[in-house]
C-alpha positions in Angstrom: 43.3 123.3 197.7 43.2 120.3 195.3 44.4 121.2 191.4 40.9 120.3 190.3 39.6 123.1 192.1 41.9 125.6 190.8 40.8 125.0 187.2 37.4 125.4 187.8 38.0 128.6 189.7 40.4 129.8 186.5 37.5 128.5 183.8 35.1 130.7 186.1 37.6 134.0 186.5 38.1 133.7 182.4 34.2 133.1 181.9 33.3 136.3 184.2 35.9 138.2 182.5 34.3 137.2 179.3 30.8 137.9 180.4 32.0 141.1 182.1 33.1 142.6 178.8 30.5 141.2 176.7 27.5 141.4 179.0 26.9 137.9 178.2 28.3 134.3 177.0 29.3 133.2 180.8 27.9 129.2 180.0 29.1 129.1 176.6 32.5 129.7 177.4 32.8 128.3 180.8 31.2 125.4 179.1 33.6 125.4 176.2 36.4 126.0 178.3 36.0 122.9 180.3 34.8 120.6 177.9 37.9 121.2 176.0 40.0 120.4 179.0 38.3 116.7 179.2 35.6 117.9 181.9 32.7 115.6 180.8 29.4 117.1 180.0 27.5 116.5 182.3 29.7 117.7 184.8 30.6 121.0 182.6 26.6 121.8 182.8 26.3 120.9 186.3 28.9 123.1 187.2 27.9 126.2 185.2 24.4 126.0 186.0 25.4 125.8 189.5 27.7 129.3 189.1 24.7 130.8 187.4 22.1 130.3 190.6 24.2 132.1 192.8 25.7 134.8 190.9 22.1 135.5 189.4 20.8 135.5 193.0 23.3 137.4 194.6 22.9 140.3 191.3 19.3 140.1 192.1 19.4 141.0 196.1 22.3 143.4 194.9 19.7 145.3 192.8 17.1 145.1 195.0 19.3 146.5 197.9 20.2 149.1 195.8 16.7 150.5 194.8 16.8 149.3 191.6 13.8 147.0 191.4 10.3 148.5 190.6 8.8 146.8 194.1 5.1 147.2 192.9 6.0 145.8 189.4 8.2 142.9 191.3 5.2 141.9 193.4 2.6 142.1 190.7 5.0 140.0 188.4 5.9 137.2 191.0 2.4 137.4 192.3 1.3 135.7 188.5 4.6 133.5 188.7 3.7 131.7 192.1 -0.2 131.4 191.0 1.1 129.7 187.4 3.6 127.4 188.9 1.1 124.9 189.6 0.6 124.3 186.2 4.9 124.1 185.5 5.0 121.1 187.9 4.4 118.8 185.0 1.4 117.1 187.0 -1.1 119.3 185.4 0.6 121.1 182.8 -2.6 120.8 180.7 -4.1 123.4 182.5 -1.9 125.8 182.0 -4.1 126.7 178.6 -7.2 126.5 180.5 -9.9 129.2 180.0 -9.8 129.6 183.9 -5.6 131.2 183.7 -6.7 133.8 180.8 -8.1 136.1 183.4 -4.9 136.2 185.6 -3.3 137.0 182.6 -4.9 139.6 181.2 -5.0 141.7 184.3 -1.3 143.1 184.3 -1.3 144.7 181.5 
């Protein structure tokens, strides 16, 4: 393995620990961490958000295998998510206020 590897899998062991302990703060300090050893910042964010798909997806499917997702709430929430993310694609963001999304909205509560 190359030596630039091996710091980013240290910064990442020393970022869990922190978020382990803490329940939180992975990206600050993973962040942190690398941009004080010269990573630039770009590169520091890339990096981390990269870490934080796939841990975040493989905790999801971990809870999910486990029983530990409400599977009628999960499939009325993402049911609302996949109808609103028309609107989130930026070309018609001004509909997301439209009278026509109040409806959908108001029905899981």
């Amino acid at each position: 393995m190359g030596e630039g590897i091996l710091v980013f899998i240290a910064v990442g062991f020393i970022a869990q620990m922190i978020d382990g302990a803490l329940g939180m703060a992975y990206g600050v300090s993973s962040n942190t961490f690398l941009l004080s050893i010269g990573i630039p910042p770009a590169i520091a964010s890339a990096s981390v958000h990269s870490a934080e798909v796939f841990t975040t997806l493989v905790s999801g499917l971990s809870h999910f295998s486990l029983g530990n997702v409400d599977r009628k709430l999960f499939l009325r929430v993402t049911t609302y998510l996949r109808r609103g993310g028309g609107p989130a694609d930026g070309r018609t963001a001004h509909a997301a206020s439209h009278r026509r999304f109040a409806p959908a909205c108001g029905r899981w509560k």
